[in-house]
N, CA, C and O atoms as a GROMACS GRO file, in nm:
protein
  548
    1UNK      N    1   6.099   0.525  14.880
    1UNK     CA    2   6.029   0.558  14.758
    1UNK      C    3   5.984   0.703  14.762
    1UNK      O    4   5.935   0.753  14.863
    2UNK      N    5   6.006   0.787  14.617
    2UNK     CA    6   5.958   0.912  14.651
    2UNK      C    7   5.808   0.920  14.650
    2UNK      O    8   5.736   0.846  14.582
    3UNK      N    9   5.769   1.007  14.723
    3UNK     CA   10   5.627   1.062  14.664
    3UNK      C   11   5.571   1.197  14.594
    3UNK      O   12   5.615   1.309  14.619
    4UNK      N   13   5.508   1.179  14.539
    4UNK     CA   14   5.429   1.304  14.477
    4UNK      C   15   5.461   1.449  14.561
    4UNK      O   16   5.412   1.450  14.674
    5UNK      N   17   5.526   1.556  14.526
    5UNK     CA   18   5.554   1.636  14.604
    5UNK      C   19   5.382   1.766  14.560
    5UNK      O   20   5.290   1.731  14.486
    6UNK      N   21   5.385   1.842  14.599
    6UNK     CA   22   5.294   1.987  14.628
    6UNK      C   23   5.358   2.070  14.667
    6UNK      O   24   5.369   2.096  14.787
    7UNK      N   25   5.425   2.138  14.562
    7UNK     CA   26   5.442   2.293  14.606
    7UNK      C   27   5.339   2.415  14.541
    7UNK      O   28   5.281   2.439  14.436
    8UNK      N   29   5.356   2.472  14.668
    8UNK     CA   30   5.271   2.643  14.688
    8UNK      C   31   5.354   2.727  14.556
    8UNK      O   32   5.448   2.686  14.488
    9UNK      N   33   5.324   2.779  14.554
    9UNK     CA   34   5.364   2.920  14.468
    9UNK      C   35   5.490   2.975  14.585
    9UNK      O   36   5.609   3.001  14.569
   10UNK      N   37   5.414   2.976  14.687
   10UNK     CA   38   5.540   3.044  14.800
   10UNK      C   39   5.667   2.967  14.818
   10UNK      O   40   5.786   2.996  14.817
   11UNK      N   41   5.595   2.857  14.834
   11UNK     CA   42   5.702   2.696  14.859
   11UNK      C   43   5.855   2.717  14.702
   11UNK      O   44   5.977   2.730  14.707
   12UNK      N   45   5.773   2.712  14.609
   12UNK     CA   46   5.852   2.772  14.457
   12UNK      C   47   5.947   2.888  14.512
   12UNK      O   48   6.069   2.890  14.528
   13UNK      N   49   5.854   2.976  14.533
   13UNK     CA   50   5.977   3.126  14.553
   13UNK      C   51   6.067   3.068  14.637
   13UNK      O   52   6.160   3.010  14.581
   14UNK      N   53   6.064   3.068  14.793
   14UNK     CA   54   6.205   2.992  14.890
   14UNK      C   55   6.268   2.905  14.766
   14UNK      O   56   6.330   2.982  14.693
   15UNK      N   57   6.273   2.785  14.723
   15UNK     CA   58   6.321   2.718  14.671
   15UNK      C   59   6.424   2.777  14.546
   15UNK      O   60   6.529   2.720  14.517
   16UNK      N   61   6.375   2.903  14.478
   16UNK     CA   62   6.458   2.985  14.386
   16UNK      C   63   6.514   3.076  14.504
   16UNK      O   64   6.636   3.076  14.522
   17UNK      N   65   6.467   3.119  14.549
   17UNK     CA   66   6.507   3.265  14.623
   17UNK      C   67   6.653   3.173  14.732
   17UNK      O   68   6.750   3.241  14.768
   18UNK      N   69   6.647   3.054  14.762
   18UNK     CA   70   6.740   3.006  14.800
   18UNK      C   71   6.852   2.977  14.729
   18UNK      O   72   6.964   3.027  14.736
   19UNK      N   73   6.787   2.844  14.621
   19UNK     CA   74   6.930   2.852  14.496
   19UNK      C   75   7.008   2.958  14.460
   19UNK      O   76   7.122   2.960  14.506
   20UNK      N   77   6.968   3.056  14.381
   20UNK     CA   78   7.044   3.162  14.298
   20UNK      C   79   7.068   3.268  14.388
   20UNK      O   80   7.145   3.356  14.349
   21UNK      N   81   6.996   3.282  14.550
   21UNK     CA   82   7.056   3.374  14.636
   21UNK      C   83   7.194   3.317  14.678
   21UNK      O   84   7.295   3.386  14.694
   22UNK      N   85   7.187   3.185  14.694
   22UNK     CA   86   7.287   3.111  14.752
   22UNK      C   87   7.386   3.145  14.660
   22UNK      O   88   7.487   3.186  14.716
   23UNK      N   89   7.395   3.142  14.495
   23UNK     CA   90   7.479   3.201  14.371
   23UNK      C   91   7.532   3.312  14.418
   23UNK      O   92   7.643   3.332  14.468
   24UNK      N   93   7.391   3.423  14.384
   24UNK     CA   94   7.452   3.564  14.450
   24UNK      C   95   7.539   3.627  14.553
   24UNK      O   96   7.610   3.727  14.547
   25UNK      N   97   7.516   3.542  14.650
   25UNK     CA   98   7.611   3.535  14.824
   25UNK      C   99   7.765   3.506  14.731
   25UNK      O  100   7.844   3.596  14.704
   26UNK      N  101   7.779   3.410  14.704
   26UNK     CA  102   7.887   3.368  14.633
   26UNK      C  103   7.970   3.462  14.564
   26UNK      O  104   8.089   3.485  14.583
   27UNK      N  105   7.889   3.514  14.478
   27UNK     CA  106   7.919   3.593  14.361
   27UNK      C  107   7.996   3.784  14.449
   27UNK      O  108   8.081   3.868  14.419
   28UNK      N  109   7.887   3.760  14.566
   28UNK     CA  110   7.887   3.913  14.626
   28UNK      C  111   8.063   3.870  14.753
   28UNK      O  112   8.100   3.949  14.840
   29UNK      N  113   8.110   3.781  14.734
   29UNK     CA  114   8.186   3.740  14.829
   29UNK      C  115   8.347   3.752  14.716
   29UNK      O  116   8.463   3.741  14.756
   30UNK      N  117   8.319   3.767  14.630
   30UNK     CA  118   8.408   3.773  14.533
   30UNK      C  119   8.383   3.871  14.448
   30UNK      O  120   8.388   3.857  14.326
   31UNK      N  121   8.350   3.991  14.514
   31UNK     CA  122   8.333   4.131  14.435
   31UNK      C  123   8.470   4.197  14.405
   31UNK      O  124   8.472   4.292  14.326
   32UNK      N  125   8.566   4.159  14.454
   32UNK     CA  126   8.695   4.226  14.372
   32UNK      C  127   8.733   4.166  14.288
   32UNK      O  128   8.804   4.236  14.217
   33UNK      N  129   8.719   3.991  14.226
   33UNK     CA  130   8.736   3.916  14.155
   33UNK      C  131   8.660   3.933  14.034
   33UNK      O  132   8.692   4.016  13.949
   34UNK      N  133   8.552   3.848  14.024
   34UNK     CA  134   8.471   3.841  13.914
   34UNK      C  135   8.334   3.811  13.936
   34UNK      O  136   8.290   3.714  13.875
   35UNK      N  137   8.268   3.867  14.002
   35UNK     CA  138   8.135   3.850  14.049
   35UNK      C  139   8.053   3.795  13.892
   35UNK      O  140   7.967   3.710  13.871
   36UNK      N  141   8.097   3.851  13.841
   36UNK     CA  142   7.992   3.769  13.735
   36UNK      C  143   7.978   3.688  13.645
   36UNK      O  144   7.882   3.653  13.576
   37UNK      N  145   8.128   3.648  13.655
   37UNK     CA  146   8.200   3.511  13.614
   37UNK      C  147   8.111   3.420  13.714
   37UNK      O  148   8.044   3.316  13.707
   38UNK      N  149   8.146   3.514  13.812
   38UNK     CA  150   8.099   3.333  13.949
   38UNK      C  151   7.917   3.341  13.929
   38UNK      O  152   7.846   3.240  13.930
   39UNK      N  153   7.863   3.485  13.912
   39UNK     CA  154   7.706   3.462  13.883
   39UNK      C  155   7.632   3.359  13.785
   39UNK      O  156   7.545   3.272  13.784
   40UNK      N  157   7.728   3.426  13.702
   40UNK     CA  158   7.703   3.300  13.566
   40UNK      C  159   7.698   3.199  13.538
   40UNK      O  160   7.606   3.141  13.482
   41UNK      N  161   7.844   3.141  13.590
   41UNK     CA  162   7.869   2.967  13.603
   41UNK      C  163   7.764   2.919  13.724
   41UNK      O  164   7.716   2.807  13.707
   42UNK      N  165   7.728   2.984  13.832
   42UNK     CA  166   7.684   2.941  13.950
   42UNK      C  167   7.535   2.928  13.870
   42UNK      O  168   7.492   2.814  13.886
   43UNK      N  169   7.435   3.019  13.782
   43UNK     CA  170   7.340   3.014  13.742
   43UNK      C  171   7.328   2.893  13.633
   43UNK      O  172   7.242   2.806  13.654
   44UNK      N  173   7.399   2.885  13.533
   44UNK     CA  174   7.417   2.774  13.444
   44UNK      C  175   7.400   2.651  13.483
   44UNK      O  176   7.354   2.558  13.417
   45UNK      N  177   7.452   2.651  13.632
   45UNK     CA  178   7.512   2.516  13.682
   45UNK      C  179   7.319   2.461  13.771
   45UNK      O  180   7.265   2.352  13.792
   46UNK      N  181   7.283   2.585  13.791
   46UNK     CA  182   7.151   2.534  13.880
   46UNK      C  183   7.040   2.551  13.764
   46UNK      O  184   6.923   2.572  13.798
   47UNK      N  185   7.075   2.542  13.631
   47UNK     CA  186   6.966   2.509  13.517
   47UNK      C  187   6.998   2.397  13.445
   47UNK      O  188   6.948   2.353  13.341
   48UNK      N  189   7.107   2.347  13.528
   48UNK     CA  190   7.121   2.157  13.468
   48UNK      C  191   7.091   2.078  13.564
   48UNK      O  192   7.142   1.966  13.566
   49UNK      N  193   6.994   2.121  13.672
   49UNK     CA  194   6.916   2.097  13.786
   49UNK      C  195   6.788   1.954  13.719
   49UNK      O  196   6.726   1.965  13.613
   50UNK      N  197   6.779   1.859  13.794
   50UNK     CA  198   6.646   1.770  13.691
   50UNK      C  199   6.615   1.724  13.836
   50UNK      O  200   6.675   1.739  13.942
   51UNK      N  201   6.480   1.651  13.795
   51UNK     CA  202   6.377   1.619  13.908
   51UNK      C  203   6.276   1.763  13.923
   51UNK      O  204   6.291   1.866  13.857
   52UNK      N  205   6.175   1.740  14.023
   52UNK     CA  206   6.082   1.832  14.039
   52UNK      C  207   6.198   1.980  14.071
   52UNK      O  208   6.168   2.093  14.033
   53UNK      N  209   6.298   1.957  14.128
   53UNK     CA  210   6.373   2.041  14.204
   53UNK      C  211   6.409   2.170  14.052
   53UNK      O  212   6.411   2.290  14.027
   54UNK      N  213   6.425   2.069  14.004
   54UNK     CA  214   6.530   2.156  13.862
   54UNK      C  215   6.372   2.194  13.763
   54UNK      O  216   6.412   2.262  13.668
   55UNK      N  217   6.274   2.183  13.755
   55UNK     CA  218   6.126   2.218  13.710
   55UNK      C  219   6.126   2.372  13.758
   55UNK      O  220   6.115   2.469  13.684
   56UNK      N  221   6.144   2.374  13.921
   56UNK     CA  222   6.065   2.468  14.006
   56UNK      C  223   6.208   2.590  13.928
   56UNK      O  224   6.192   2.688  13.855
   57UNK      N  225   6.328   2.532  13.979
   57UNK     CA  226   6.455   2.627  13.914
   57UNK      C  227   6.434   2.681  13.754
   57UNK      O  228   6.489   2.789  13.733
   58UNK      N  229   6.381   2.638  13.669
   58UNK     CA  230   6.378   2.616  13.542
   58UNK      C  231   6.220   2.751  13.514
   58UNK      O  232   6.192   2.808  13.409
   59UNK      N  233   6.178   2.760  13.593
   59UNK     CA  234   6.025   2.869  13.570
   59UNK      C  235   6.077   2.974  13.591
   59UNK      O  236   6.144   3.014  13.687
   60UNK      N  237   6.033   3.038  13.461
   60UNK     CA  238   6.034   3.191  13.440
   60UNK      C  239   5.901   3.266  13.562
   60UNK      O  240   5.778   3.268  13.557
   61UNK      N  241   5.993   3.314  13.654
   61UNK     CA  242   5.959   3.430  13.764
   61UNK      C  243   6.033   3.447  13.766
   61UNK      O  244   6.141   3.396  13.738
   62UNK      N  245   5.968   3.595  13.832
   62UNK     CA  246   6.067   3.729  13.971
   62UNK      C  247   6.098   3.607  14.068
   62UNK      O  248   6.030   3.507  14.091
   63UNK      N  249   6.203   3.640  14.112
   63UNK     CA  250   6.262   3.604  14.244
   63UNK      C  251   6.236   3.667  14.359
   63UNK      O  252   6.207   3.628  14.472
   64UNK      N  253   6.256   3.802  14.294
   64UNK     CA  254   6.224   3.928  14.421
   64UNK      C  255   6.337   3.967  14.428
   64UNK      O  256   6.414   3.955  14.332
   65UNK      N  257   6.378   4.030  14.556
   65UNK     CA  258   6.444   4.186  14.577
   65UNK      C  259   6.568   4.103  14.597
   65UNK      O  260   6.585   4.123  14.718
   66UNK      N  261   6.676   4.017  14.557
   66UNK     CA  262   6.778   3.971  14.610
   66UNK      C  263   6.920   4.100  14.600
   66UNK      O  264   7.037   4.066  14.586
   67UNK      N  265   6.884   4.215  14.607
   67UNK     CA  266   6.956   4.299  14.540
   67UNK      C  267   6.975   4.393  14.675
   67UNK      O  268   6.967   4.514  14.655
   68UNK      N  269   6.998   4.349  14.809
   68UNK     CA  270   7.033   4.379  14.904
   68UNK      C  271   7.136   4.490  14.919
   68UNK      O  272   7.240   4.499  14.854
   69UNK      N  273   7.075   4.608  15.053
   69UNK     CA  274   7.251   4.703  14.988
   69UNK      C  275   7.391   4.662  15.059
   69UNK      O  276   7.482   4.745  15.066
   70UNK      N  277   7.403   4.541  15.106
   70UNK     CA  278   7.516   4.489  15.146
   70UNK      C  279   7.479   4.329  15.179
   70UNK      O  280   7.369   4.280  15.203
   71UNK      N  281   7.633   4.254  15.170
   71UNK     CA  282   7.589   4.124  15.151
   71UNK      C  283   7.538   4.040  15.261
   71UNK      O  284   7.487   3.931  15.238
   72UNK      N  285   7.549   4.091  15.383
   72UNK     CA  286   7.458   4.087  15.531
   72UNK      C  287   7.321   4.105  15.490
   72UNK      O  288   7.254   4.005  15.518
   73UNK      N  289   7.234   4.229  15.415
   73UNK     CA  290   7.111   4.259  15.406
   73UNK      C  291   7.106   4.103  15.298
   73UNK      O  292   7.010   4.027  15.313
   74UNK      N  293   7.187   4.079  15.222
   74UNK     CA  294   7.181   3.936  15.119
   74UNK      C  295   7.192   3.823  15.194
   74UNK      O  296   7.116   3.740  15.145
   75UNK      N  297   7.250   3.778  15.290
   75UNK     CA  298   7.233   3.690  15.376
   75UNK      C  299   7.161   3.652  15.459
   75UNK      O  300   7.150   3.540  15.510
   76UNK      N  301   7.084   3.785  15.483
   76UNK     CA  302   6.970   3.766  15.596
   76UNK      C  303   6.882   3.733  15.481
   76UNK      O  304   6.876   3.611  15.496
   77UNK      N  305   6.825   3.753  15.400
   77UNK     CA  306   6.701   3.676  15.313
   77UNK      C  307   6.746   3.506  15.268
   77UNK      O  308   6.683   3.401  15.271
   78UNK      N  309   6.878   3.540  15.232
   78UNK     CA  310   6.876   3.391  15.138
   78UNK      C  311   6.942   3.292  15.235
   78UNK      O  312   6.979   3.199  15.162
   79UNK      N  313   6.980   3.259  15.375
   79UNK     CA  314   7.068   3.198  15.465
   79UNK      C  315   6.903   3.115  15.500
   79UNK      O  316   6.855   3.002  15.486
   80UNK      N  317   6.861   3.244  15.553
   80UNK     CA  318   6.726   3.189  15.633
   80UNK      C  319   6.602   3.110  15.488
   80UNK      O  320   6.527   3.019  15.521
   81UNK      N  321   6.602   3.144  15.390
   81UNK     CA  322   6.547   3.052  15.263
   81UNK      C  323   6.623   2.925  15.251
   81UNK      O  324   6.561   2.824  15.218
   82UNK      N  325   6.754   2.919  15.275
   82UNK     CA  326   6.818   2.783  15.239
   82UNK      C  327   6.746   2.707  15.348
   82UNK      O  328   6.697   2.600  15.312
   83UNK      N  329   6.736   2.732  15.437
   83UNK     CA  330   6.726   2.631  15.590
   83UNK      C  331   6.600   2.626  15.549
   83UNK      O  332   6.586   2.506  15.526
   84UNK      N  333   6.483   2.685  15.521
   84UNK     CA  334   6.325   2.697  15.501
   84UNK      C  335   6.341   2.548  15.364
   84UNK      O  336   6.292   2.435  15.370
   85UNK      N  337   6.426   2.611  15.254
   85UNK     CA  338   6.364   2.503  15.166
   85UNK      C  339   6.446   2.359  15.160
   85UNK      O  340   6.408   2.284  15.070
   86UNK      N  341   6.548   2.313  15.239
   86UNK     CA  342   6.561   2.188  15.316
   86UNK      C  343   6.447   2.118  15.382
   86UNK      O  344   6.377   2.024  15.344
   87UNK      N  345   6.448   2.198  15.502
   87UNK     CA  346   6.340   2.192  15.582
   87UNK      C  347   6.169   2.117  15.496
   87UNK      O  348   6.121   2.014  15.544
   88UNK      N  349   6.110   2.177  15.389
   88UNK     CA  350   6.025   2.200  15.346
   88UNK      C  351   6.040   2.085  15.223
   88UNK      O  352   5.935   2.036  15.184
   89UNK      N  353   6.147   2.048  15.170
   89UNK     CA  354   6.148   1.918  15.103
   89UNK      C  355   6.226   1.781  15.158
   89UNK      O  356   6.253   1.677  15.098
   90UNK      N  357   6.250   1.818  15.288
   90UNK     CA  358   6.283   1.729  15.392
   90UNK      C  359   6.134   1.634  15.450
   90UNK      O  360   6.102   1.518  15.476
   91UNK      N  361   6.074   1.769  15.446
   91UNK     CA  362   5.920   1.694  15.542
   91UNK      C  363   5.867   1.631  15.399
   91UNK      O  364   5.801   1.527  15.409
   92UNK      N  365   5.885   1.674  15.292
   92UNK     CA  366   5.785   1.608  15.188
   92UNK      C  367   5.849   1.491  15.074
   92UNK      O  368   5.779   1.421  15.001
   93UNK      N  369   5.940   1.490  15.077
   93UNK     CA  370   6.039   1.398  15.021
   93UNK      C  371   6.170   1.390  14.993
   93UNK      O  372   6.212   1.424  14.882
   94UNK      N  373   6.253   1.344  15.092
   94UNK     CA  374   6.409   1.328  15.137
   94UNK      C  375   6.436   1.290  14.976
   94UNK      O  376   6.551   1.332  14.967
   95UNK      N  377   6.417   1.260  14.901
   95UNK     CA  378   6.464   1.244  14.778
   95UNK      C  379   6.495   1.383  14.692
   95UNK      O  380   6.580   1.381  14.603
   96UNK      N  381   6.429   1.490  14.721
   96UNK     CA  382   6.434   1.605  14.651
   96UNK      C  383   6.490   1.709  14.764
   96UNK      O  384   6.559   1.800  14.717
   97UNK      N  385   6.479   1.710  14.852
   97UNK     CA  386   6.597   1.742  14.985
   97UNK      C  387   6.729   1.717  14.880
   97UNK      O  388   6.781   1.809  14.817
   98UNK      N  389   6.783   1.544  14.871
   98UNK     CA  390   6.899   1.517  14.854
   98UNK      C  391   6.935   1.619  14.688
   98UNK      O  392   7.043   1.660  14.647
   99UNK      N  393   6.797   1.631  14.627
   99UNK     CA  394   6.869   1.651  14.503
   99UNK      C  395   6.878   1.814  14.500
   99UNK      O  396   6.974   1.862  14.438
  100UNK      N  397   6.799   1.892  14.554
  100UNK     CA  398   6.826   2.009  14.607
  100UNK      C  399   6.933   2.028  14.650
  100UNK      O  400   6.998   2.119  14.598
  101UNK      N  401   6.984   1.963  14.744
  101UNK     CA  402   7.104   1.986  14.814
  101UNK      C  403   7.226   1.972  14.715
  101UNK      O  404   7.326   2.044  14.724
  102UNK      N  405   7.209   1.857  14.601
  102UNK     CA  406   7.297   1.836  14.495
  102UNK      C  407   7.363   1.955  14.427
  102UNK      O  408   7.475   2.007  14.422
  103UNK      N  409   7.176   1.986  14.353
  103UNK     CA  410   7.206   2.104  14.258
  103UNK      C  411   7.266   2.217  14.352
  103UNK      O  412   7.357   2.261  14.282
  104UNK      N  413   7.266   2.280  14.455
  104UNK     CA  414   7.340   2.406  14.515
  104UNK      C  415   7.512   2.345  14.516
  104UNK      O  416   7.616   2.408  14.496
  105UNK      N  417   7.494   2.233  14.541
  105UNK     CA  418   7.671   2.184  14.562
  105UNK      C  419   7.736   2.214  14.391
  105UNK      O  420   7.846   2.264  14.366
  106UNK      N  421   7.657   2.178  14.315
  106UNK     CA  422   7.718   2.195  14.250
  106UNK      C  423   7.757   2.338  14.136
  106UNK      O  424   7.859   2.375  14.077
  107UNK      N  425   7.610   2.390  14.146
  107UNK     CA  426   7.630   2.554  14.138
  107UNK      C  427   7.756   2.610  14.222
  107UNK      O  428   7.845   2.670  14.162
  108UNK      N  429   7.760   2.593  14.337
  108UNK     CA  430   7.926   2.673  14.453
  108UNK      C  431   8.000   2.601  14.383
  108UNK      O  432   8.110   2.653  14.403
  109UNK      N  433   8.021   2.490  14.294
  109UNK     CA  434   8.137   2.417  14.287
  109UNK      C  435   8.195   2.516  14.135
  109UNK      O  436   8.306   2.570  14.129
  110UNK      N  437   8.102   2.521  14.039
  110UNK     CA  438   8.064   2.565  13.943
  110UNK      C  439   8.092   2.728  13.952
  110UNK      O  440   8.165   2.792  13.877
  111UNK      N  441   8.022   2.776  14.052
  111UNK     CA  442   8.099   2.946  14.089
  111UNK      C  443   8.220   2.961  14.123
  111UNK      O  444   8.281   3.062  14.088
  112UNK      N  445   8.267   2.880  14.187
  112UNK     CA  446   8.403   2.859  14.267
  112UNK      C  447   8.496   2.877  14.208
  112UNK      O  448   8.584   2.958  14.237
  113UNK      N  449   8.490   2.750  14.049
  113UNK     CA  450   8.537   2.765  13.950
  113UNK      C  451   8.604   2.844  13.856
  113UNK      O  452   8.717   2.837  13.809
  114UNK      N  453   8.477   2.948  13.832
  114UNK     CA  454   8.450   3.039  13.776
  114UNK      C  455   8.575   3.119  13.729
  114UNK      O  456   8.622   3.133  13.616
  115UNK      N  457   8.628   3.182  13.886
  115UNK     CA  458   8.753   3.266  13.905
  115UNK      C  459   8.836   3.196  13.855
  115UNK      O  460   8.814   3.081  13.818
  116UNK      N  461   8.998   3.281  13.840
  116UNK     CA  462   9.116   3.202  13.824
  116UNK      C  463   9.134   3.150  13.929
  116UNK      O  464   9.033   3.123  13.994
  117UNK      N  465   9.247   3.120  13.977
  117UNK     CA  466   9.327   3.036  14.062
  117UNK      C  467   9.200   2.996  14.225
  117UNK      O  468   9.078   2.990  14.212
  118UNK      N  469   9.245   2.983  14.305
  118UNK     CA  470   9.131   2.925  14.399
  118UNK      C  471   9.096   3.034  14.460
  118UNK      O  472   9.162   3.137  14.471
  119UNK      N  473   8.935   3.000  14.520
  119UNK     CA  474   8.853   3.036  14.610
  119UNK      C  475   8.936   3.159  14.707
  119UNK      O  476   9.035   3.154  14.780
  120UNK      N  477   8.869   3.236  14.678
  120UNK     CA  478   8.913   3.372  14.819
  120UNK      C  479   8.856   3.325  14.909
  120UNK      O  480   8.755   3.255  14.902
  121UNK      N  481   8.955   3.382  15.074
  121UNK     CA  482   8.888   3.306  15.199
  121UNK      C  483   8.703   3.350  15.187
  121UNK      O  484   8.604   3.282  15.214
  122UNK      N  485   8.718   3.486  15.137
  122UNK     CA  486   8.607   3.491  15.146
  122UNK      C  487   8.516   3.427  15.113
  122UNK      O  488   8.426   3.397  15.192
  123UNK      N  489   8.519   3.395  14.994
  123UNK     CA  490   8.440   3.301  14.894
  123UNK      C  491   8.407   3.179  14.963
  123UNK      O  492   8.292   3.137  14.975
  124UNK      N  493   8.564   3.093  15.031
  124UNK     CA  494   8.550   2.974  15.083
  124UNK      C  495   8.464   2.984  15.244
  124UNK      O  496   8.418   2.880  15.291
  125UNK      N  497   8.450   3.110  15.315
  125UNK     CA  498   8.382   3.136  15.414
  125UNK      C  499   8.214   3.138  15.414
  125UNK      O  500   8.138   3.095  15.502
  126UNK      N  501   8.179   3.207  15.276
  126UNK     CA  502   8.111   3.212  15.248
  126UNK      C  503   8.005   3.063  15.246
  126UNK      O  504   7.912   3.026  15.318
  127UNK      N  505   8.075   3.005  15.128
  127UNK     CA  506   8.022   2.862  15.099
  127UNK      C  507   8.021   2.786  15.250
  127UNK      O  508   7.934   2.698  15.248
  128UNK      N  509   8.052   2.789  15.310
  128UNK     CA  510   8.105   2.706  15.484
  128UNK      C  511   7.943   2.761  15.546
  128UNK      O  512   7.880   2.686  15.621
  129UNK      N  513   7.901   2.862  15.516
  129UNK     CA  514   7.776   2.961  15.601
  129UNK      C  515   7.692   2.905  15.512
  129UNK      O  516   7.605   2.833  15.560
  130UNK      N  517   7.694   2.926  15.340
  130UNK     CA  518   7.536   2.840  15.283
  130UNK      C  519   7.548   2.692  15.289
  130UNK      O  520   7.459   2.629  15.232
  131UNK      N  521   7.628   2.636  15.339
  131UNK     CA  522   7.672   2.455  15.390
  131UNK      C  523   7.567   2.482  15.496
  131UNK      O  524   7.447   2.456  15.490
  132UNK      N  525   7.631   2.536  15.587
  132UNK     CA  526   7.592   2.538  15.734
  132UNK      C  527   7.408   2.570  15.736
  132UNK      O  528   7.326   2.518  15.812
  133UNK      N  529   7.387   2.661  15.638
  133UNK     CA  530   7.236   2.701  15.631
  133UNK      C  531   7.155   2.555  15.574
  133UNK      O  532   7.035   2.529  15.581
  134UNK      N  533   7.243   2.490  15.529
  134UNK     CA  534   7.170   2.367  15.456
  134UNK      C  535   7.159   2.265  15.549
  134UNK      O  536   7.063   2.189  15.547
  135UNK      N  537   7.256   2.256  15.636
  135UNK     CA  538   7.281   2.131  15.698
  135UNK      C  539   7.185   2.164  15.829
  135UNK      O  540   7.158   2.073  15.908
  136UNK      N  541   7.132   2.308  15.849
  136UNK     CA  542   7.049   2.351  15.971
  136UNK      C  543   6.910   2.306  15.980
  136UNK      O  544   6.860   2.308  16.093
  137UNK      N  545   6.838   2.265  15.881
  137UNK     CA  546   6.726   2.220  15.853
  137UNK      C  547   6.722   2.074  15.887
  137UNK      O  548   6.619   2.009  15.866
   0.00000   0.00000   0.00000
């Protein structure tokens, strides 16, 4: 059974700063393609987000600085946020863990998309590292 979750203001930021960084990684992994084909669909896709999860996604804030000058300086903020906000709706209700975890699957599925024909290794390398950041928590 779920329970009543409590998030911080801070708890909120990780939780965005993870989703749509997790987009951005994506998007920055397919910079000769269409980065903003894949930004777009990947953003669209994490505002058909529902439960508390898709509330916190759905609030107008800053995110902050996801605007890294390479996609390493972008990975080091948003790799280490994915694992934080697992982690952090893991301890407070495995129900919003699972649906968290949903909505990002389906944003990458949704960016992935985006492009023509399939996934650059990069792209598909990419997604394998924000998997891996998810599954670390």
């Amino acid at each position: 059974m779920s329970v009543a979750l409590t998030l911080t203001a801070q708890d909120k930021h990780t939780l965005r700063t993870a989703a749509y960084g997790a987009v951005s990684l994506l998007a920055a992994a397919d910079a000769a393609g269409s980065p903003h084909k894949v930004a777009t669909h990947g953003s669209i896709a994490l505002a058909t987000a529902t439960g508390l999860v898709g509330h916190v996604l759905a609030e107008k804030s800053k995110i902050g600085n996801l605007d890294g000058k390479s996609v390493a300086a972008l990975a080091d903020q948003v790799l280490p946020a994915l694992t934080a906000a697992m982690s952090l709706l893991k301890e407070q209700d495995s129900a919003e863990a699972d649906n968290f975890r949903a909505a990002i699957d389906v944003a990458l599925g949704a960016a992935a998309r985006a492009r023509k024909g399939e996934p650059t290794p990069a792209m598909t390398a990419m997604t394998r590292k924000i998997t891996e950041a998810l599954d670390a928590a």
